[in-house]
PDB file of N, CA, C and O in Angstrom, chain B, residues numbered from 101:
ATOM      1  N   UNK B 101       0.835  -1.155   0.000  1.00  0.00           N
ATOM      2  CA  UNK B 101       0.000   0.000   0.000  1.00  0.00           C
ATOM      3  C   UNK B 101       0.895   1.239   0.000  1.00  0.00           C
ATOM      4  O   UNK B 101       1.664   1.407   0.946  1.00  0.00           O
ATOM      5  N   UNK B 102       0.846   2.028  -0.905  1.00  0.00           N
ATOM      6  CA  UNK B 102       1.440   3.090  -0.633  1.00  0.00           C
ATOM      7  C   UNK B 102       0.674   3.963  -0.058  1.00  0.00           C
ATOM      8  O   UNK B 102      -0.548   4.087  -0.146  1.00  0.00           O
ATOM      9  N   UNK B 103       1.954   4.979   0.941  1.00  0.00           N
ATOM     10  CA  UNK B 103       0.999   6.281   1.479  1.00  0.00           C
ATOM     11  C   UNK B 103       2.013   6.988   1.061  1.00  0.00           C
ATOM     12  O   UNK B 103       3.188   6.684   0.856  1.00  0.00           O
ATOM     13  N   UNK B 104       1.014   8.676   0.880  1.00  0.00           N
ATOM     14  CA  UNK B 104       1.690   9.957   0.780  1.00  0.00           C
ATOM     15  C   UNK B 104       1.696  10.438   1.766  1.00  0.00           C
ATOM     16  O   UNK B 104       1.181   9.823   2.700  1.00  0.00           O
ATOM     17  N   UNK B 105       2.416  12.047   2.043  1.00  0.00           N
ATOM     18  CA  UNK B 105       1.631  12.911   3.116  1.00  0.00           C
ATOM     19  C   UNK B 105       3.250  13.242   3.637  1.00  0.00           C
ATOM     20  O   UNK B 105       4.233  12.944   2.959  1.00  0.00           O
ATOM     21  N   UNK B 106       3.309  13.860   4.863  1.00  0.00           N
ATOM     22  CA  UNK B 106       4.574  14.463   4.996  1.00  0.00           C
ATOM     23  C   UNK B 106       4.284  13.534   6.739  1.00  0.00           C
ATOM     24  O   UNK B 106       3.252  13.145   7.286  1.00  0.00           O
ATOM     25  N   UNK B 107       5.372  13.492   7.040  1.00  0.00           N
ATOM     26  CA  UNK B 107       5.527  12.874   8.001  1.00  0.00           C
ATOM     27  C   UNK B 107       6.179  14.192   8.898  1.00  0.00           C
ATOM     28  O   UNK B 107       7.116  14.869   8.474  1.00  0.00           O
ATOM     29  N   UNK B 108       5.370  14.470  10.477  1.00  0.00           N
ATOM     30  CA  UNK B 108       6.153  15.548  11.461  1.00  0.00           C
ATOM     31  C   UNK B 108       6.193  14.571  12.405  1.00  0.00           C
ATOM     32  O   UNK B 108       5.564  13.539  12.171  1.00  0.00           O
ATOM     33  N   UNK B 109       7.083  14.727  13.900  1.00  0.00           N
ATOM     34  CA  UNK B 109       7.446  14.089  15.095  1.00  0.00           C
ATOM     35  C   UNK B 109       8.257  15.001  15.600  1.00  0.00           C
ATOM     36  O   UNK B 109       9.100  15.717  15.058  1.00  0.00           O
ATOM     37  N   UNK B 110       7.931  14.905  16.629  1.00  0.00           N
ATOM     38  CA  UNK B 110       9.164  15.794  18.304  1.00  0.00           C
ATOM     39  C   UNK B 110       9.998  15.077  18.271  1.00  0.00           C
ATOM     40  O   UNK B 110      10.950  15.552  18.889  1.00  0.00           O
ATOM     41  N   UNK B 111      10.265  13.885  17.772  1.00  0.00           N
ATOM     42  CA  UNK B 111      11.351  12.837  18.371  1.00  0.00           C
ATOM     43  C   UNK B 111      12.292  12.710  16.568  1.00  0.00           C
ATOM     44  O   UNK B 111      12.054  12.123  15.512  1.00  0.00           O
ATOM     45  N   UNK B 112      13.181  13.459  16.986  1.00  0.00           N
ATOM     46  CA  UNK B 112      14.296  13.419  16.371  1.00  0.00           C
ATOM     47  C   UNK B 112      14.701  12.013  15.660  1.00  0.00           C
ATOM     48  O   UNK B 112      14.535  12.046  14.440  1.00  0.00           O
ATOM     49  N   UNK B 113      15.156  10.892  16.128  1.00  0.00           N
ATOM     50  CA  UNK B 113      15.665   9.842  16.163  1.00  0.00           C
ATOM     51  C   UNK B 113      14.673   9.542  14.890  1.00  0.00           C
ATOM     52  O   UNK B 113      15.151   9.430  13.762  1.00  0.00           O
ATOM     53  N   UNK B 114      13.254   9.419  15.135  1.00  0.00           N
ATOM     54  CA  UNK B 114      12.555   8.781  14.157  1.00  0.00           C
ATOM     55  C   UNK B 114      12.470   9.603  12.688  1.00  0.00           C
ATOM     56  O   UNK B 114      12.616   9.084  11.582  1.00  0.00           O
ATOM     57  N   UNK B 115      12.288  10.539  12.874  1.00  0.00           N
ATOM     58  CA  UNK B 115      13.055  11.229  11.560  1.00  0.00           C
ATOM     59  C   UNK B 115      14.196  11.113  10.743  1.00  0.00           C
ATOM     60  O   UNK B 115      14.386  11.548   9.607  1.00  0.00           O
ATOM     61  N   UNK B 116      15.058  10.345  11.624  1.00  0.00           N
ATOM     62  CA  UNK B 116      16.571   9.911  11.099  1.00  0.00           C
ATOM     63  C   UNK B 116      16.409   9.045  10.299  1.00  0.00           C
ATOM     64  O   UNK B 116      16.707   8.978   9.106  1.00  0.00           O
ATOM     65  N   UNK B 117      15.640   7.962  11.359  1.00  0.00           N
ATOM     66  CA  UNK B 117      15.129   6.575  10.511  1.00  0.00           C
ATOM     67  C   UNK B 117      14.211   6.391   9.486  1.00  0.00           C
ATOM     68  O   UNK B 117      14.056   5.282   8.976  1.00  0.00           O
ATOM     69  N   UNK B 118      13.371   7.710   9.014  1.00  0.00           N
ATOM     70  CA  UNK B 118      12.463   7.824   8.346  1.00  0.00           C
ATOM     71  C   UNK B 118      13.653   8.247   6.975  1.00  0.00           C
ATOM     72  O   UNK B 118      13.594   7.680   5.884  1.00  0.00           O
ATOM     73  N   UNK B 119      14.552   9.192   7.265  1.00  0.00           N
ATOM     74  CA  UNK B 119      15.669   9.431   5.961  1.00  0.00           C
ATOM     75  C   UNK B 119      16.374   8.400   5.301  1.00  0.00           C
ATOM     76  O   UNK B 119      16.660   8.336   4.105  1.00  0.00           O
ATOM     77  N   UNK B 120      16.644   7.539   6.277  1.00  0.00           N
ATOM     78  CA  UNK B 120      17.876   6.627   6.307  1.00  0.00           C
ATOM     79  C   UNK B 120      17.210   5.582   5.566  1.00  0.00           C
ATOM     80  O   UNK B 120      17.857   4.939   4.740  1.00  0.00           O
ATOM     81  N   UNK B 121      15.852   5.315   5.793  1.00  0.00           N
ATOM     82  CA  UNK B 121      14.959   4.392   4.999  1.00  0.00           C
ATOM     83  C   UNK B 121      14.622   4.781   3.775  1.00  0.00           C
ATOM     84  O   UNK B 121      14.207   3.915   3.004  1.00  0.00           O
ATOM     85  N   UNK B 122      14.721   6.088   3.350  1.00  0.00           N
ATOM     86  CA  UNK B 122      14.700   6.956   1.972  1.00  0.00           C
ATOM     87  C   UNK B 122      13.154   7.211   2.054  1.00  0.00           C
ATOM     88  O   UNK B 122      12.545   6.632   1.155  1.00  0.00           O
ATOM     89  N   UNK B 123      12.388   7.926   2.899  1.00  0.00           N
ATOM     90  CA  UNK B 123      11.397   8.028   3.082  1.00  0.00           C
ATOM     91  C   UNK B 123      11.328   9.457   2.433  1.00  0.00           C
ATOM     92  O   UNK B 123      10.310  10.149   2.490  1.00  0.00           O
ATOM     93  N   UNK B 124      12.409   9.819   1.856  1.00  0.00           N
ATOM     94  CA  UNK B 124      12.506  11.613   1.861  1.00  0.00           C
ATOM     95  C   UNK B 124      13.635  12.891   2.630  1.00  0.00           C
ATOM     96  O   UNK B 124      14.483  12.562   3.459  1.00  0.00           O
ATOM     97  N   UNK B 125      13.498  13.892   2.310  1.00  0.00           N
ATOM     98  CA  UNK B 125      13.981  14.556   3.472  1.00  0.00           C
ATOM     99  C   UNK B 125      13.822  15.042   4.436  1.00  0.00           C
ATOM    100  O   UNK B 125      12.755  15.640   4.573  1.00  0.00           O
ATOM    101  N   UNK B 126      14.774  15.028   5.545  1.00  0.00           N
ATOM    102  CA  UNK B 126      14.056  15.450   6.957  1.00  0.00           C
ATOM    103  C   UNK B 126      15.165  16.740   7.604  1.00  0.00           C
ATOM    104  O   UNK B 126      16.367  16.895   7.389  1.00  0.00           O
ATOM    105  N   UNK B 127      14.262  17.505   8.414  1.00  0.00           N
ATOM    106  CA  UNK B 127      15.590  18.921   9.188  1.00  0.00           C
ATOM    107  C   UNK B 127      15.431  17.477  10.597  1.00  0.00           C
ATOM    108  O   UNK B 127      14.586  16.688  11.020  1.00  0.00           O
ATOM    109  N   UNK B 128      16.860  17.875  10.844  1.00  0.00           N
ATOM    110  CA  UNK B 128      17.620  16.647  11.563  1.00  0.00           C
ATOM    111  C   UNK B 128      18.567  18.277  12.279  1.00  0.00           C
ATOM    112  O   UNK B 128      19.290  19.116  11.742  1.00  0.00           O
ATOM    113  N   UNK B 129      17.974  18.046  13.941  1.00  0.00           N
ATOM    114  CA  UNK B 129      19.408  18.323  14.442  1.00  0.00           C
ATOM    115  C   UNK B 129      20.822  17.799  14.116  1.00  0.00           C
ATOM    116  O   UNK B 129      21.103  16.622  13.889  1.00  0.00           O
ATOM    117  N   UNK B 130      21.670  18.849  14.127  1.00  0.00           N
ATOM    118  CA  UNK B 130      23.059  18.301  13.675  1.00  0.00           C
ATOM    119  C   UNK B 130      23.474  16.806  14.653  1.00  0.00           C
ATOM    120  O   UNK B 130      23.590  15.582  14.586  1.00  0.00           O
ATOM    121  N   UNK B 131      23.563  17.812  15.424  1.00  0.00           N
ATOM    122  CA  UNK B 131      24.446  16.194  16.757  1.00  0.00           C
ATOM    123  C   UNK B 131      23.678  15.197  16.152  1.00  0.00           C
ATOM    124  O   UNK B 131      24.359  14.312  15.634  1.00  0.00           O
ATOM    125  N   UNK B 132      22.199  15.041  16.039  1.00  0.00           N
ATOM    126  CA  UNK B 132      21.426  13.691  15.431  1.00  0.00           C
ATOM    127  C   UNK B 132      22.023  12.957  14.485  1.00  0.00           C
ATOM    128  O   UNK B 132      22.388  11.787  14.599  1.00  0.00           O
ATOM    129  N   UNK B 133      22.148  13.864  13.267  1.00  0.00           N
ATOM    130  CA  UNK B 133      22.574  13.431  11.970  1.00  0.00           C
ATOM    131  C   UNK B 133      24.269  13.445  11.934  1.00  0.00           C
ATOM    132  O   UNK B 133      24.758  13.305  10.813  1.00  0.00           O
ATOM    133  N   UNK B 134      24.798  13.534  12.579  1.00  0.00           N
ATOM    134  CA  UNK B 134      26.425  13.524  12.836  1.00  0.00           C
ATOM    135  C   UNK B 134      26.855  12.474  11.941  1.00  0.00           C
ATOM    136  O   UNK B 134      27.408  12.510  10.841  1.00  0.00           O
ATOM    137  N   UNK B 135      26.479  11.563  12.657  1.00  0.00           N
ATOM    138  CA  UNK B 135      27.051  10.078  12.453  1.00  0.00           C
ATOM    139  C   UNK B 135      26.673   9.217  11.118  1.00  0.00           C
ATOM    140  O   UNK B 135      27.280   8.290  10.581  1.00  0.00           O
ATOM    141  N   UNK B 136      25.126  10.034  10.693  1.00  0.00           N
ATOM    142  CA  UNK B 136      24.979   9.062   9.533  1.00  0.00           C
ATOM    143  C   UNK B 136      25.362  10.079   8.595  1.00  0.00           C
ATOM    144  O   UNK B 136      25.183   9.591   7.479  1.00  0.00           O
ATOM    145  N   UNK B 137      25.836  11.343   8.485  1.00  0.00           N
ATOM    146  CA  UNK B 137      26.701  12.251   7.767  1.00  0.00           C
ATOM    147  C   UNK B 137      27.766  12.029   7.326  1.00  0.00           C
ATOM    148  O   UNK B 137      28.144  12.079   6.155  1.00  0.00           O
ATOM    149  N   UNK B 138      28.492  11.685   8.546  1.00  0.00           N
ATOM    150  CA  UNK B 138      30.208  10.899   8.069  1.00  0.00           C
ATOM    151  C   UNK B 138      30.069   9.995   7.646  1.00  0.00           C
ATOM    152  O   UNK B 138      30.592   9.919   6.534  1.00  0.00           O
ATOM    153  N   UNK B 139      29.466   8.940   8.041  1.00  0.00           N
ATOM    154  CA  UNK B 139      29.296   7.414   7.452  1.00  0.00           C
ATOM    155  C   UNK B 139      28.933   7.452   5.917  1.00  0.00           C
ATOM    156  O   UNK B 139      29.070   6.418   5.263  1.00  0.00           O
ATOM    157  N   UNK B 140      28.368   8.875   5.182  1.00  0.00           N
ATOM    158  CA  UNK B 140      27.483   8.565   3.923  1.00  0.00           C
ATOM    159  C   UNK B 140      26.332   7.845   3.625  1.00  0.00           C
ATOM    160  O   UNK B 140      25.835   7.669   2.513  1.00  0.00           O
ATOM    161  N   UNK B 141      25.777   7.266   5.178  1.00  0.00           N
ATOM    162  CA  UNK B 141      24.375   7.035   4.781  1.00  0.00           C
ATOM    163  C   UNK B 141      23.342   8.046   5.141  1.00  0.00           C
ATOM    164  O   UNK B 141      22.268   7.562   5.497  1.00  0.00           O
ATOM    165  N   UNK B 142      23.456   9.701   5.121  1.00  0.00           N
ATOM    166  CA  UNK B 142      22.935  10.867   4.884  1.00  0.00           C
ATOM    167  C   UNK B 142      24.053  11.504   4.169  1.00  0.00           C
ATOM    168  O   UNK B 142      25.241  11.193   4.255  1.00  0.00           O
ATOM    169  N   UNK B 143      23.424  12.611   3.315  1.00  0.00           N
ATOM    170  CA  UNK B 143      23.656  13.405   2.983  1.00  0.00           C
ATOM    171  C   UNK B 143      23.075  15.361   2.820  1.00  0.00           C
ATOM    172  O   UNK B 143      21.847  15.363   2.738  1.00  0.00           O
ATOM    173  N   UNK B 144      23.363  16.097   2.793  1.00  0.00           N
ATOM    174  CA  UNK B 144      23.127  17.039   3.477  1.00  0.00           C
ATOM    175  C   UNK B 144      22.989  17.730   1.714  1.00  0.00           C
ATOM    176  O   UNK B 144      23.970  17.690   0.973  1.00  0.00           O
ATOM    177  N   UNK B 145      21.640  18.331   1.249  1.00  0.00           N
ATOM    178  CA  UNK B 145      20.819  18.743   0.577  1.00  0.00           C
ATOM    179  C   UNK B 145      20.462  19.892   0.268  1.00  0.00           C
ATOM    180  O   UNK B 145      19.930  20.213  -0.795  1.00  0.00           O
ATOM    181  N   UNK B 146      20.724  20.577   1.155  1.00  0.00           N
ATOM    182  CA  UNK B 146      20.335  22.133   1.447  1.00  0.00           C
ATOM    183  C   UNK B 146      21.147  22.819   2.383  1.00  0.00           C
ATOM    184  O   UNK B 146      20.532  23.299   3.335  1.00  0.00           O
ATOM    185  N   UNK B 147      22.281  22.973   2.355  1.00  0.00           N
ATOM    186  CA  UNK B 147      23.704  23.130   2.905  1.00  0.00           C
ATOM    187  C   UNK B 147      23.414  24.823   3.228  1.00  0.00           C
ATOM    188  O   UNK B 147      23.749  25.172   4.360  1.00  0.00           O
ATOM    189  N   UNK B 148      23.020  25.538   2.631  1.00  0.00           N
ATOM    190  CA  UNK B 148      23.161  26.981   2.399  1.00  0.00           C
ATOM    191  C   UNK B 148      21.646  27.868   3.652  1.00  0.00           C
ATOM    192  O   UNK B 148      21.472  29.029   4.022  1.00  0.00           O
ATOM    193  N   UNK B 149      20.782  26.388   3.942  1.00  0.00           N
ATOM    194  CA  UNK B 149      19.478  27.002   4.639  1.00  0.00           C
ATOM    195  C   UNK B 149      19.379  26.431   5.711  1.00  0.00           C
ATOM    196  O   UNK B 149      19.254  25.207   5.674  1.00  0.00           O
ATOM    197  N   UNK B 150      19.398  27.066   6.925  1.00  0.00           N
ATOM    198  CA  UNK B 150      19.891  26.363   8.530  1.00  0.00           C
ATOM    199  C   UNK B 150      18.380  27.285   9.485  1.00  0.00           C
ATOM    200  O   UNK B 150      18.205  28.501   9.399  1.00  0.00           O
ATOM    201  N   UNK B 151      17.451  26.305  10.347  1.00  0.00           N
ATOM    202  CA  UNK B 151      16.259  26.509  10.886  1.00  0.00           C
ATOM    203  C   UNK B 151      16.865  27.503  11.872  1.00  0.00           C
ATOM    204  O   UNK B 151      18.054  27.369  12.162  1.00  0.00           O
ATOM    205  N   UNK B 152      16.139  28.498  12.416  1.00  0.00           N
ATOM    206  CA  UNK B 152      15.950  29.511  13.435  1.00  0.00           C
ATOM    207  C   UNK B 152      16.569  29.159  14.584  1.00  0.00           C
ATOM    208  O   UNK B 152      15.985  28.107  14.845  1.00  0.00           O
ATOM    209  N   UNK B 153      17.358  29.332  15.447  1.00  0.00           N
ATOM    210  CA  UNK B 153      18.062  29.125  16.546  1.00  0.00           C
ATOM    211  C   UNK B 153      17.457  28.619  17.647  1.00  0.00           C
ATOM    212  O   UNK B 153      17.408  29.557  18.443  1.00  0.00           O
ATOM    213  N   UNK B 154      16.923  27.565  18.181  1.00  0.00           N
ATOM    214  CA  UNK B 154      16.072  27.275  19.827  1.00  0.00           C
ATOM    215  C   UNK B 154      16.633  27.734  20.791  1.00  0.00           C
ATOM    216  O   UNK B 154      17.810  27.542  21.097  1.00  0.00           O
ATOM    217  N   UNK B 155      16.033  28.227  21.223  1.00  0.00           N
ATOM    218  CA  UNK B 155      16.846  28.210  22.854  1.00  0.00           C
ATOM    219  C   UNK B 155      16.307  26.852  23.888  1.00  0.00           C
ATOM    220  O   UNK B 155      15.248  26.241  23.747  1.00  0.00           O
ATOM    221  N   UNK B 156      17.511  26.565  25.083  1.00  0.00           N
ATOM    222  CA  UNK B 156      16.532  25.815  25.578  1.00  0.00           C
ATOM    223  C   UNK B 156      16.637  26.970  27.416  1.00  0.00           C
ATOM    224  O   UNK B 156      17.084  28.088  27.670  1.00  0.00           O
ATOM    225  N   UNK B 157      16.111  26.126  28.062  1.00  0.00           N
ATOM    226  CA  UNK B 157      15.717  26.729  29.410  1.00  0.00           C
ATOM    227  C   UNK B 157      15.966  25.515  30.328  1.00  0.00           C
ATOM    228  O   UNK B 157      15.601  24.418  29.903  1.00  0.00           O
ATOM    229  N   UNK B 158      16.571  25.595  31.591  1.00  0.00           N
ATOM    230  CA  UNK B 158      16.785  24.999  32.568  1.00  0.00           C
ATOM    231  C   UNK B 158      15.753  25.429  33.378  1.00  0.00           C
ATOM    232  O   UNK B 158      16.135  26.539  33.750  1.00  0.00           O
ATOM    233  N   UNK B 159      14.402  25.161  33.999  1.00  0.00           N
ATOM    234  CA  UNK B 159      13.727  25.538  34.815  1.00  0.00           C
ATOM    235  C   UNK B 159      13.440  24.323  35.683  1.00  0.00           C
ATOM    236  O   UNK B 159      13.163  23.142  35.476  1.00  0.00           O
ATOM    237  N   UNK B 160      13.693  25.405  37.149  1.00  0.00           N
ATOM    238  CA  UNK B 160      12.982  24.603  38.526  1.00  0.00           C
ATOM    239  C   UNK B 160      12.016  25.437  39.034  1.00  0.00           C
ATOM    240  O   UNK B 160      11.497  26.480  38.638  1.00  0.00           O
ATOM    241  N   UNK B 161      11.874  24.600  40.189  1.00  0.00           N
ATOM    242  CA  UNK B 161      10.877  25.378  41.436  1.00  0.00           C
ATOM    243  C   UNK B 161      10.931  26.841  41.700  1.00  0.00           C
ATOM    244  O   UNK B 161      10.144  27.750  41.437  1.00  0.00           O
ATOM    245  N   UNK B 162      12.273  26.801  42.394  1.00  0.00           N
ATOM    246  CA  UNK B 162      12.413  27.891  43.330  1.00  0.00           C
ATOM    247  C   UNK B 162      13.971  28.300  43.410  1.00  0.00           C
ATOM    248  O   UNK B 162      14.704  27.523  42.798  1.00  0.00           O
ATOM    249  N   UNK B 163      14.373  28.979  43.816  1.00  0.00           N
ATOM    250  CA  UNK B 163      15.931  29.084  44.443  1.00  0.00           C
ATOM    251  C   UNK B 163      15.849  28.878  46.195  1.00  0.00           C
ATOM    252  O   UNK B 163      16.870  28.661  46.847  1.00  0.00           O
ATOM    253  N   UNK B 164      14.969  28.944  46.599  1.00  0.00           N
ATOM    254  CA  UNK B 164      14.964  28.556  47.877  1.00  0.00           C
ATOM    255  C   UNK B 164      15.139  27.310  48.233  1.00  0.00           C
ATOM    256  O   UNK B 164      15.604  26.880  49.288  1.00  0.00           O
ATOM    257  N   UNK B 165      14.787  26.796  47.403  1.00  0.00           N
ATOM    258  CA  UNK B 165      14.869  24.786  47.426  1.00  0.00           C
ATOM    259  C   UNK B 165      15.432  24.096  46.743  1.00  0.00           C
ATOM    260  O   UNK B 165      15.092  22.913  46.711  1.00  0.00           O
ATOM    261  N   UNK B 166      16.525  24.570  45.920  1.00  0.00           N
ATOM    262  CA  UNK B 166      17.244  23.949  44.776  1.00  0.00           C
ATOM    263  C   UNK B 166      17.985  23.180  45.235  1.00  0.00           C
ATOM    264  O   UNK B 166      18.627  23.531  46.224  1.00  0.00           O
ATOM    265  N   UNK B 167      18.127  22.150  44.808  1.00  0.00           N
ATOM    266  CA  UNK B 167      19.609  21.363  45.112  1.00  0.00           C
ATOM    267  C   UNK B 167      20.535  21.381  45.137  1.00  0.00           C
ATOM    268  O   UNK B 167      20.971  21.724  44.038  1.00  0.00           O
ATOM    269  N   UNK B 168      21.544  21.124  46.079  1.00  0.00           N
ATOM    270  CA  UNK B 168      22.897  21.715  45.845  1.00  0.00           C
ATOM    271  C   UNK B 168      23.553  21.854  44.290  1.00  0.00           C
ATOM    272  O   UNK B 168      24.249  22.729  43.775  1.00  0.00           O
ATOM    273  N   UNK B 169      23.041  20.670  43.826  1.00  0.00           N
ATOM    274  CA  UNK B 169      24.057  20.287  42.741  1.00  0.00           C
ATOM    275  C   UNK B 169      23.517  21.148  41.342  1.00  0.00           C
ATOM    276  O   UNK B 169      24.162  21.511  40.359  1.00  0.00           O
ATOM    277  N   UNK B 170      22.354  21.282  41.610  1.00  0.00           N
ATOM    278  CA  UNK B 170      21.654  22.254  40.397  1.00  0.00           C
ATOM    279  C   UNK B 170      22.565  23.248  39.443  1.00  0.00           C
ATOM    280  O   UNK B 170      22.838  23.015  38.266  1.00  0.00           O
ATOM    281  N   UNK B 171      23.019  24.528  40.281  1.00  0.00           N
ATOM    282  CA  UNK B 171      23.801  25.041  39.431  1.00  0.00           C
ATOM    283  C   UNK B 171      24.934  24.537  38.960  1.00  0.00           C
ATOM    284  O   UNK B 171      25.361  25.043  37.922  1.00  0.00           O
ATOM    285  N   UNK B 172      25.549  23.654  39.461  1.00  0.00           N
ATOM    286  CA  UNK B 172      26.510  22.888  38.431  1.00  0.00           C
ATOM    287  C   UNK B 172      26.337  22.034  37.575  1.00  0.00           C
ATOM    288  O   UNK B 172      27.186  21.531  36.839  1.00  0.00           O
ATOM    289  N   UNK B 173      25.040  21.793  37.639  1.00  0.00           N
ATOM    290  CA  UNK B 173      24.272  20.968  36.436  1.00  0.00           C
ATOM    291  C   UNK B 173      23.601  21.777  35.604  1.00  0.00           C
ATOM    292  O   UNK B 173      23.139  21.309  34.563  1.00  0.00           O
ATOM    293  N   UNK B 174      23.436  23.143  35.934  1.00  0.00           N
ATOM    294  CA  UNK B 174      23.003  23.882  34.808  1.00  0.00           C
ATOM    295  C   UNK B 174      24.138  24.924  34.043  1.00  0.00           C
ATOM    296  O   UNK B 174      24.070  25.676  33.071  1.00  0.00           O
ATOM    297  N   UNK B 175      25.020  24.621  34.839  1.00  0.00           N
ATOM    298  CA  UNK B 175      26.808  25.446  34.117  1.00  0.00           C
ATOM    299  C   UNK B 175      27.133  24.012  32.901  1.00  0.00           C
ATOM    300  O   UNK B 175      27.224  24.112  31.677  1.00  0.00           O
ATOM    301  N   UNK B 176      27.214  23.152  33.475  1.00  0.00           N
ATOM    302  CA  UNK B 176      27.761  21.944  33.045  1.00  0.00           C
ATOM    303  C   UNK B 176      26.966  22.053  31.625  1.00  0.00           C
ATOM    304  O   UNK B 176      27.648  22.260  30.621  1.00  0.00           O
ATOM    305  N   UNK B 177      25.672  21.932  31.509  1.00  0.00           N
ATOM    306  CA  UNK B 177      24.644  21.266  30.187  1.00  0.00           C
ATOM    307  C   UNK B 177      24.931  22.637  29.157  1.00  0.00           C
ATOM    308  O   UNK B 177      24.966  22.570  27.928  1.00  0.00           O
ATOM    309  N   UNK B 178      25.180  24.241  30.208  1.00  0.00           N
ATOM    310  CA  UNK B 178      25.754  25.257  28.913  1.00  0.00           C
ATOM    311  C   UNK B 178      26.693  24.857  28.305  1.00  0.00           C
ATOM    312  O   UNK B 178      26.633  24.575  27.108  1.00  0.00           O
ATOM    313  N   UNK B 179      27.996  24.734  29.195  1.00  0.00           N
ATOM    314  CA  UNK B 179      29.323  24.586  28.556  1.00  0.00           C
ATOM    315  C   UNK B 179      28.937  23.368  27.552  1.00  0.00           C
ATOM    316  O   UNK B 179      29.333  23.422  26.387  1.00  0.00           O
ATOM    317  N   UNK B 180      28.381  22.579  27.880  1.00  0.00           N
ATOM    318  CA  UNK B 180      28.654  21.165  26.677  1.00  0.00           C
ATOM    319  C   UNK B 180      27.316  21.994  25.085  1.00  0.00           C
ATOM    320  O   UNK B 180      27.817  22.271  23.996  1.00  0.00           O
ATOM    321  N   UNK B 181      26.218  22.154  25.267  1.00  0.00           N
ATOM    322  CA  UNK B 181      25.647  22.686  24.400  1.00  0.00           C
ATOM    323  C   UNK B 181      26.048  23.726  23.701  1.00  0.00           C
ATOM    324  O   UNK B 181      25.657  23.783  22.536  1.00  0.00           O
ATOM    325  N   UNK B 182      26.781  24.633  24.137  1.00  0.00           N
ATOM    326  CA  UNK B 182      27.854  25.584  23.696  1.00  0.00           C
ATOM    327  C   UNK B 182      29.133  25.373  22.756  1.00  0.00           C
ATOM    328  O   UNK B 182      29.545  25.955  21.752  1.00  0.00           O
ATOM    329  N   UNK B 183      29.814  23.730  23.912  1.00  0.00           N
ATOM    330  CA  UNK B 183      30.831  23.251  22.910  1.00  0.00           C
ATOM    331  C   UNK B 183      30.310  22.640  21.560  1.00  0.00           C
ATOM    332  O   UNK B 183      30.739  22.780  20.415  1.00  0.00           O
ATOM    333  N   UNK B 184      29.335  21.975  22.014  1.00  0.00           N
ATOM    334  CA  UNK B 184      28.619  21.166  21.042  1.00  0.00           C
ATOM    335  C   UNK B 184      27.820  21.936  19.797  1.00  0.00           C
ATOM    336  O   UNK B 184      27.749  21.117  18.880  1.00  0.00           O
ATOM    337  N   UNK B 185      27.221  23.134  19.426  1.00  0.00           N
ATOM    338  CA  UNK B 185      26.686  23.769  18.831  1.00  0.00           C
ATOM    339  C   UNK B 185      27.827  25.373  18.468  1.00  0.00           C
ATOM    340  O   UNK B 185      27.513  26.206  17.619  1.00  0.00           O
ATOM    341  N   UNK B 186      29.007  25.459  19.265  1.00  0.00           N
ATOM    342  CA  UNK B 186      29.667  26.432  18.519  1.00  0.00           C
ATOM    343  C   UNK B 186      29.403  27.763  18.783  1.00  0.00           C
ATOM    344  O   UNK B 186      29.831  28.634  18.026  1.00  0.00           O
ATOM    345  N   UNK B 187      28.510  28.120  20.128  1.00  0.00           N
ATOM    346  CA  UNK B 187      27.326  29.063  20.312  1.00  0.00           C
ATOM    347  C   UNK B 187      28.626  29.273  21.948  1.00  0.00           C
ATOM    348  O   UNK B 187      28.448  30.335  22.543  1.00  0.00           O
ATOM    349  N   UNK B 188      29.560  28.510  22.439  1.00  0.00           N
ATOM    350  CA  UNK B 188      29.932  28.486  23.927  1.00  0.00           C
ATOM    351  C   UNK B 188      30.914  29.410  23.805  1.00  0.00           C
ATOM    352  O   UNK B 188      31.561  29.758  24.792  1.00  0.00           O
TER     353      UNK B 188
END
């Protein structure tokens, strides 16, 4: 049976697998598509047009009740998203 139609998902991963199966093309976070980039089982299509920047957000409760370890878990996830995206 064939189907048409465009395929959307929040979940990254399945979009990979939806390319990798030749289902079409998909916008693939980089870190996602890393690996099947180098390998040559993706290839990159539209080199010149890159989606709008996300931000993300670390949110808790309170500062009155935070866990010790919190702010070093929220220094820690900048520095690596920073190293990792080129943005640090």
């Amino acid at each position: 049976m064939a189907v048409n139609g465009n395929l959307s998902a929040g979940i990254s991963s399945l979009l990979l697998e939806a390319a990798v199966a030749g289902c079409g093309i998909a916008m693939l976070p980089e870190l996602e598509a890393r690996g099947a980039i180098a390998s040559g089982t993706l290839e990159v299509v539209l080199p010149e047009w890159t989606p709008k920047a996300l931000s993300v957000y670390g949110i808790y409760l309170s500062r009155d009740y935070q866990p010790d370890g919190l702010p070093l878990f929220l220094d820690a996830l900048q520095r690596r998203l920073g190293e990792e995206t080129g943005h640090g």
